[in-house]
C-alpha positions in Angstrom: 0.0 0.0 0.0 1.4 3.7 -1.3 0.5 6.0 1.6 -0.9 9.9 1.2 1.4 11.4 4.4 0.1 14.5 5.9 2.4 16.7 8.1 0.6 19.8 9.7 2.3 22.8 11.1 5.3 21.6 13.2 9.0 21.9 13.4 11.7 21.1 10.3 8.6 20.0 8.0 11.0 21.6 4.8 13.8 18.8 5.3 11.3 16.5 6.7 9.5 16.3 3.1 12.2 17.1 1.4 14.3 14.1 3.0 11.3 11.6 2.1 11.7 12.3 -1.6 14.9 11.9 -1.5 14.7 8.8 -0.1 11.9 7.7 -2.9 14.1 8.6 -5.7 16.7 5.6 -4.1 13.7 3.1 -5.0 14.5 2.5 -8.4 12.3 -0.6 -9.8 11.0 -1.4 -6.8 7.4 -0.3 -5.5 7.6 3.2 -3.7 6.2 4.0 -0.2 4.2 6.9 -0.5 2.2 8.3 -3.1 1.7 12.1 -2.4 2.8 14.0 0.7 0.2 16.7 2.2 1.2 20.0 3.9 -0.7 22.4 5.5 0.5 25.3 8.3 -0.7 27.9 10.2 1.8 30.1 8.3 0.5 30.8 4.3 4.2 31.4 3.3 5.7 28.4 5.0 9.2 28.0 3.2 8.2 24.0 2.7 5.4 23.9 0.7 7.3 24.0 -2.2 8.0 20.4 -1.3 4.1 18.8 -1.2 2.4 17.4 -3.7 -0.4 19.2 -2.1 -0.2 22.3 -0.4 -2.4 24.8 1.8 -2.8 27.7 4.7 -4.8 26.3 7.5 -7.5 27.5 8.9 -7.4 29.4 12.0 -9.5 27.1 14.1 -8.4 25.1 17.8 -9.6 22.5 19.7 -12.4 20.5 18.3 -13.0 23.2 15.4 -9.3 22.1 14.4 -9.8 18.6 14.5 -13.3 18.7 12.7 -11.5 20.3 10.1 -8.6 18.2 10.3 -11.2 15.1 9.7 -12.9 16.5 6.7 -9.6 17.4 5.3 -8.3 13.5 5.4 -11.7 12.4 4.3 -11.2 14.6 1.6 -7.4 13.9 0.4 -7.8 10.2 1.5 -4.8 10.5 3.6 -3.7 7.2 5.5 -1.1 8.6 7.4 -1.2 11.7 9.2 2.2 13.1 11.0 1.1 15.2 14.2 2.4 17.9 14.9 0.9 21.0 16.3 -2.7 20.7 18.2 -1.4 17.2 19.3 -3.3 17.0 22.5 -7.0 17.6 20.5 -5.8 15.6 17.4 -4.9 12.4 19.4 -7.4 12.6 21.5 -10.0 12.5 18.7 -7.7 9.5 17.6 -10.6 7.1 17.6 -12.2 9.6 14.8 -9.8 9.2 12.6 -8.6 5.3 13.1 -12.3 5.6 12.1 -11.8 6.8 8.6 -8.7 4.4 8.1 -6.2 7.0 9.4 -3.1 6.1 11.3 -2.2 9.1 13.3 2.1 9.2 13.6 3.7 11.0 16.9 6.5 10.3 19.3 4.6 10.0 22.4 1.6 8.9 24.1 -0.4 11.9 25.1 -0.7 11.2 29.1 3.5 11.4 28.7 3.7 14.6 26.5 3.7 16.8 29.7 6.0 15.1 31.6 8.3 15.8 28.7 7.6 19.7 28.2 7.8 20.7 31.5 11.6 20.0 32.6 11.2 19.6 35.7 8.6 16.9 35.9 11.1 15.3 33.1 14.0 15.0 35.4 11.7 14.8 38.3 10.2 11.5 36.7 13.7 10.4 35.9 14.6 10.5 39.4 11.9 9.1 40.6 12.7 5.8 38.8 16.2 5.7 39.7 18.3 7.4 37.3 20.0 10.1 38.9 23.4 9.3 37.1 22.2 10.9 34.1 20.6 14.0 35.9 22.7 17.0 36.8 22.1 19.0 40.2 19.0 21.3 40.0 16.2 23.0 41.8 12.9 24.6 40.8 12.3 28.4 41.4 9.5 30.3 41.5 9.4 34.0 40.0 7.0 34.6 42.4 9.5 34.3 45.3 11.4 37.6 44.5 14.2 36.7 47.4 14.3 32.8 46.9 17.2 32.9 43.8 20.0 33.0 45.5 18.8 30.4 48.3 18.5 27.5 44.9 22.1 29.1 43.8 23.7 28.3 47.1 22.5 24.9 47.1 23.1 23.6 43.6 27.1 25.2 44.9 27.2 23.2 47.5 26.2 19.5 45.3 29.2 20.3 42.8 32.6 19.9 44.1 34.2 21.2 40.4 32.5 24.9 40.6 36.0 26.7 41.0 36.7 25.0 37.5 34.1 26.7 35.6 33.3 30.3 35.3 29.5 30.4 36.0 28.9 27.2 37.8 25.2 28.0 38.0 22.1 28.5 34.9 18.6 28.9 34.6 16.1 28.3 31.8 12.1 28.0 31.8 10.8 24.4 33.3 8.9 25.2 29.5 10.6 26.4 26.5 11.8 26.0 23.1 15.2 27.1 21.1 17.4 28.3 24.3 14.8 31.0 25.1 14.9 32.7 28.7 18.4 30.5 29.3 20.8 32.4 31.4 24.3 31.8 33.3 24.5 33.6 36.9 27.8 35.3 37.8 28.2 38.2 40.6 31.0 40.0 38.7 29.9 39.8 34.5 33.1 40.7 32.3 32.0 44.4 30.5 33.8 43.3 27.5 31.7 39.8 27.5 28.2 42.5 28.5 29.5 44.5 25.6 30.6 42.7 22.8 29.3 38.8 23.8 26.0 39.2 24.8 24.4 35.7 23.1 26.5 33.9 26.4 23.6 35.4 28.2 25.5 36.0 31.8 23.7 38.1 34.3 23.9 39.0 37.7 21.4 36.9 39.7 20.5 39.6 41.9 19.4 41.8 38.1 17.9 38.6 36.6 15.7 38.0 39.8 14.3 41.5 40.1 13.9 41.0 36.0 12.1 37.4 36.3 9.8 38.9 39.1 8.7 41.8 37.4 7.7 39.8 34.7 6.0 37.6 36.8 4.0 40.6 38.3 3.0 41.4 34.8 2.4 38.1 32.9 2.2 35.9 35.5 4.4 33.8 37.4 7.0 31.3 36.0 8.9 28.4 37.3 13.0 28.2 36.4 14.9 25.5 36.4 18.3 26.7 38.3 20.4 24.2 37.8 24.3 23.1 37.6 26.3 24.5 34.1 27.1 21.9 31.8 30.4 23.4 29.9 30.1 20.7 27.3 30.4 19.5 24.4 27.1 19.0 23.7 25.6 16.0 21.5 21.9 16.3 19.7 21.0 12.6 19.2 18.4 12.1 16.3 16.5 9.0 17.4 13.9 5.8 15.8 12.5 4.3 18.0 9.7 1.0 17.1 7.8 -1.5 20.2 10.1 -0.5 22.8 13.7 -0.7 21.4 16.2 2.0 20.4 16.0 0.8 16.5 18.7 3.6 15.6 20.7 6.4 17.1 22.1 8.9 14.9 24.2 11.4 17.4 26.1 14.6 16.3 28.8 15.7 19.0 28.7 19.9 18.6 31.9 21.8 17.4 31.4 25.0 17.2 33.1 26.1 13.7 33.7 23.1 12.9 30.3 21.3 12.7 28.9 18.7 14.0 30.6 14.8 13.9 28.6 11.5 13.6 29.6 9.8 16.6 29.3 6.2 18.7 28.9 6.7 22.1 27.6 3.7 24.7 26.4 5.6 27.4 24.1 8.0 25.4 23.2 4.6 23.7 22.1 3.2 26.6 20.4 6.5 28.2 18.6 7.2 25.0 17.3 3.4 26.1 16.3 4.8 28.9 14.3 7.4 27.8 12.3 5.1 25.6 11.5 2.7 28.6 10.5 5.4 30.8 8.6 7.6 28.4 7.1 4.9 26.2 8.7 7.1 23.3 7.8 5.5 19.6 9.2 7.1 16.4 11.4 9.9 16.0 12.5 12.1 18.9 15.4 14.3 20.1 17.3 13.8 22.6 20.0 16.2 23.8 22.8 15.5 26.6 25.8 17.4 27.8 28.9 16.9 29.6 29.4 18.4 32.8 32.7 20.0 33.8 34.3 16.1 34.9 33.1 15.1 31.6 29.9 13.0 32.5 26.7 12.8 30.4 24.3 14.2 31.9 20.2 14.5 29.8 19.0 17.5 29.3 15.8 17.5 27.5 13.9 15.3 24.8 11.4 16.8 22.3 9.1 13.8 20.7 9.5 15.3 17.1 12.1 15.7 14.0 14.8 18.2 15.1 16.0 20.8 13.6 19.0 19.1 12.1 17.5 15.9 10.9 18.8 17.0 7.9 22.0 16.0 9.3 21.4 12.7 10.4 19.7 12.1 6.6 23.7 12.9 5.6 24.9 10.7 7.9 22.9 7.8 6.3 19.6 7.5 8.3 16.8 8.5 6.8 14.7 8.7 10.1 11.9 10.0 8.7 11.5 8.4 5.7 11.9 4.8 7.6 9.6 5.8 10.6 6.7 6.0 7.5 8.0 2.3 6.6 7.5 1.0 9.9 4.3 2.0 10.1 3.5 0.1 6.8 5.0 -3.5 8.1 8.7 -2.6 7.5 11.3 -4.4 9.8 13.3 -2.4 12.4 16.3 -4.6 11.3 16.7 -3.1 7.7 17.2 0.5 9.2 20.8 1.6 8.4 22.9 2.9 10.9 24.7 6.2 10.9 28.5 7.0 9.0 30.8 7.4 12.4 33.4 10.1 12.0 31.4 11.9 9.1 31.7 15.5 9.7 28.4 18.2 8.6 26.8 21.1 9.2 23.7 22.8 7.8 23.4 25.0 5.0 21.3 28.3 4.8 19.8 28.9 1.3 17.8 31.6 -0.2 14.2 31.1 -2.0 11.5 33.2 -3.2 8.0 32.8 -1.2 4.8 32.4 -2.5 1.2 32.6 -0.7 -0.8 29.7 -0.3 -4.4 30.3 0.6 -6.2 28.1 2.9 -9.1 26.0 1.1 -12.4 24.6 1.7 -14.0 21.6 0.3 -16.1 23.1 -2.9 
């Protein structure tokens, strides 16, 4: 069976598609998977439409408005397989709907997990709870609603690492709930005015200034919890993931070099933590995981996202096409015939320039 493969708005959906046909264009004289590939998104000049066979703006409808719409759209296209990827908590739970009309819905997760995975501290919370610790690094929660409470967390995580002399801001924060590095700071009494100056993107603040920052915010937007936690110096590895009934099926992991790109490499421990994850988080399919090392050089996790990363496109390089394989799973294919990644290959993404066109949302006529 040749599958019609929708991907709503979501993350990396350009080299998602564009990695499938590349993949379909390897099949020569055999039968292919899919048959067309659907696109829609909430923006009507997404970059990737370009690379459907079928293309359009969505509608801006939520909740069960989104996923009426969402049913009369498969009905309409015949689509088989549908990759969730925004409104995932109303489109799986209206699962039943569209198993109904012979669609197989695609996501990373179960839904009664997908919070425990957003919200980082009931991600490492949960990990600790079941016994994995080593993995963790030292952390606390603080509220933004506790304007004198900062430095309390600070003093704590201190007093858990023994190697704080040995780096130069020992202590961070980010949002328990975030995405791309936003709201991640590094605390340090005495900030360098050259680095405040001239290398502001290292985000180092004086914990006293973010506090009163974090609080006023708070006041104003309501109250957020931080994740204060020990600095990991690095490197840092982005591990592209497949995963099919309960076993890592392949591990694609790119160790960060700055300059220099990002290297393929083999690593046992995030091999077996990336197990972990699965077990624990009854992950399926593609996901992201992310670890660091901390300043004795031990992994530590510091956050999964149950989707394509952004450098999938990487891992496609390296010789796994995740996304393009995770659609052949779901048709019978066997876990075994997934490739496993080039070690020691060396890449790094590529900005391009295109024109943009708008597509206009459409209704059934």
């Amino acid at each position: 069976m040749q599958l019609n493969v929708w991907f709503n708005s979501g993350v990396s959906l350009t080299a998602i598609m564009r990695a499938i046909r590349e993949q379909e264009k390897l099949i020569l004289g055999r039968s292919k998977l899919i048959n067309k590939i659907f696109c829609t998104h909430k923006n009507p000049y997404f970059i990737g439409f370009p690379e459907a066979d079928h293309a359009e703006a969505e509608p801006h409808l939520t909740g069960d408005a989104y996923v009426a719409w969402a049913l009369e759209f498969s009905r309409r296209h015949e689509i088989n397989r549908f990759v969730v990827g925004d409104h995932f908590q109303a489109i799986t739970q209206a699962q039943a709907q569209f198993e109904a009309q012979g669609v197989q819905l695609v996501y990373g997760c179960p839904a009664d997990k997908w919070n425990l995975i957003d919200d980082k501290s009931l991600f490492y919370s949960t990990l600790g709870e079941q016994g994995h610790t080593t993995m963790l690094p030292n952390w606390m929660v603080w509220n933004d609603g506790l304007a004198d409470g900062l430095d309390c967390s600070i003093d704590w995580i201190l007093s858990q690492i023994t190697h704080a002399d040995k780096v130069e801001t020992p202590v961070c924060t980010k949002p328990v709930q975030g995405i791309f590095g936003q709201g991640f700071f590094r605390f340090n009494d005495t900030p360098d005015p050259e680095q405040q100056l001239f290398q502001p993107e290292r985000k180092i603040i004086k914990s006293a200034d973010f506090a009163a920052l974090a609080h006023q915010a708070g006041l104003a937007n309501g109250h957020r919890n931080w994740m204060v936690m020990e600095f990991l110096p690095g490197p840092e590895y982005s591990v592209d993931c497949l995963a099919w009934e309960g076993k890592l099926v392949s591990a694609v992991t790119r160790e960060k070099q700055g300059g220099k790109g990002q290297v393929i490499v083999y690593d046992p421990v995030i091999q077996a933590y990336v197990q972990t994850l699965i077990d624990v988080f009854q992950l399926n399919g593609v996901f992201n995981a992310q670890f660091l090392r901390d300043a004795q050089g031990q992994l530590k996790v510091l956050e999964i996202n149950p989707r394509f990363s952004g450098g999938t496109g990487m891992s496609v390089r390296a010789g796994v096409n995740l996304p393009w394989w995770w659609l052949k799973l779901t048709a019978g294919g066997r876990a075994e015939d997934v490739p496993q990644p080039e070690i020691g290959l060396r890449v790094q993404a590529l900005i391009t320039h295109v024109p943009l066109q708008c597509f206009p949302s459409q209704t059934q006529g």
